[in-house]
C-alpha positions in Angstrom: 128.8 114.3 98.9 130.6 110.5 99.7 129.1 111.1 103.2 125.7 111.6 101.7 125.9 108.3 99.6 126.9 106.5 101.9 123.8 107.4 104.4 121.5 106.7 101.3 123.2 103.1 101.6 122.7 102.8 105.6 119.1 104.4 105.0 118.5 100.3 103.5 119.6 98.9 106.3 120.5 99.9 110.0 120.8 98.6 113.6 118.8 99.8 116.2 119.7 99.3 120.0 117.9 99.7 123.0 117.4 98.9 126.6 114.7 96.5 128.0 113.0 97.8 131.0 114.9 94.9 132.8 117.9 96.3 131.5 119.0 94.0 128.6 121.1 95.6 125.5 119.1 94.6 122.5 119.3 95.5 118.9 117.3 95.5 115.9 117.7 96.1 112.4 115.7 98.3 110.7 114.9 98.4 107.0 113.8 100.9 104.7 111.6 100.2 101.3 112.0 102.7 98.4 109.2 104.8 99.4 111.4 105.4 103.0 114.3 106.1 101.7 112.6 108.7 99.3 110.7 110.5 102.0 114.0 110.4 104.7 116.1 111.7 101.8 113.5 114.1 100.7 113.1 115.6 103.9 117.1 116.1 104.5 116.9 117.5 101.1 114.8 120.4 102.2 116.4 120.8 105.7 119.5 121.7 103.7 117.7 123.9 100.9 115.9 125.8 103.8 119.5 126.2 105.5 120.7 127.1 102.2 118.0 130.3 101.4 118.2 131.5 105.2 122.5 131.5 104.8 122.8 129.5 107.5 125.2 127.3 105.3 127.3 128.2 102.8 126.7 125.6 100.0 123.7 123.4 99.1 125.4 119.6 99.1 122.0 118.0 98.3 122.0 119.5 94.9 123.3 116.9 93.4 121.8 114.4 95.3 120.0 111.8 93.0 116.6 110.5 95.0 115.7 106.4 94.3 113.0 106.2 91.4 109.3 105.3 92.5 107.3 102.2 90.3 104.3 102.7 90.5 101.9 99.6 89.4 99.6 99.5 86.8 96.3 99.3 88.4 93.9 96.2 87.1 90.8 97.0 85.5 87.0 95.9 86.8 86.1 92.4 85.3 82.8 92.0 84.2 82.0 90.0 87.5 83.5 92.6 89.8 81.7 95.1 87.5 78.2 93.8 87.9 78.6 93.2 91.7 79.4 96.9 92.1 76.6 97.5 90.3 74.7 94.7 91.8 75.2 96.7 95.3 74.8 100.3 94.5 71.3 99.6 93.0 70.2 97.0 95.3 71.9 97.8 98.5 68.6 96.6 100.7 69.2 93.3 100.5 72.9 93.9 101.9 72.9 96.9 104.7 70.8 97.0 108.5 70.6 99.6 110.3 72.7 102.4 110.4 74.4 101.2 107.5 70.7 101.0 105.6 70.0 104.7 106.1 73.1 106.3 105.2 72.8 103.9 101.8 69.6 105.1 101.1 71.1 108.5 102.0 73.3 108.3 99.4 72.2 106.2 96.5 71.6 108.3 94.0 74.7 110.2 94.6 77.0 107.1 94.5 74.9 105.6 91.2 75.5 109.0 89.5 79.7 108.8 90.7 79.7 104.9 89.8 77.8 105.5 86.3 80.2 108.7 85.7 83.9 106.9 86.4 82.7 103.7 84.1 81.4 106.1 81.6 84.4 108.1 81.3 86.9 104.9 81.9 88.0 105.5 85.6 86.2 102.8 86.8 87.2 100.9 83.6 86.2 97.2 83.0 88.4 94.7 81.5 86.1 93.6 78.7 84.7 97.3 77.9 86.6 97.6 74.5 
């Protein structure tokens, strides 16, 4: 298990070297976020639990292995301006698409006013000041 932590501590930080095509040693260090160290641990996690199940090894030693906790933001709701340009563009979207981009608007209007109208009615698409 100590070897486990302390890969979950070089999983934050680590050097890299290589070799330059003109031969030249060089090294880098490589950093992991939250969300990296999750997936890598995640992933070694299941390599041991399939290695586990097929009794390949005799004990599990990711069991216990505790995985870093993922924050996930709050997201920010539509303000009225934001709101009213959605809006604005769904119903209106002549006056801002040429072309290609024109056709597959028109394509598509009513089926993106009837999504758009649905998520703000039911609070997905919720605006700030809709209290």
């Amino acid at each position: 298990m100590n070897s486990l932590l302390d890969y979950k501590v070089f999983l934050e930080a680590y050097p890299l070297s290589y070799e330059t095509p003109k031969g030249k040693t060089k090294t880098l260090t490589i950093t992991n976020g939250p969300k990296g160290i999750l997936r890598k641990l995640s992933s070694l996690r299941t390599l041991y639990g399939y290695l586990f199940k097929a009794d390949l090894i005799s004990k599990n030693i990711t069991e216990k292995l505790g995985l870093p906790k993922i924050h996930h933001r709050i997201k920010k709701p539509l303000s009225i301006h934001d709101t009213c340009k959605v809006i604005d563009v769904i119903y209106n979207g002549e006056k801002y698409f040429t072309d290609k981009h024109l056709s597959g608007y028109t394509r598509k209007k009513l089926r993106d006013i009837a999504i758009f109208t649905t998520l703000l009615g039911t609070g997905s698409a919720y605006p700030s000041w809709w209290d």
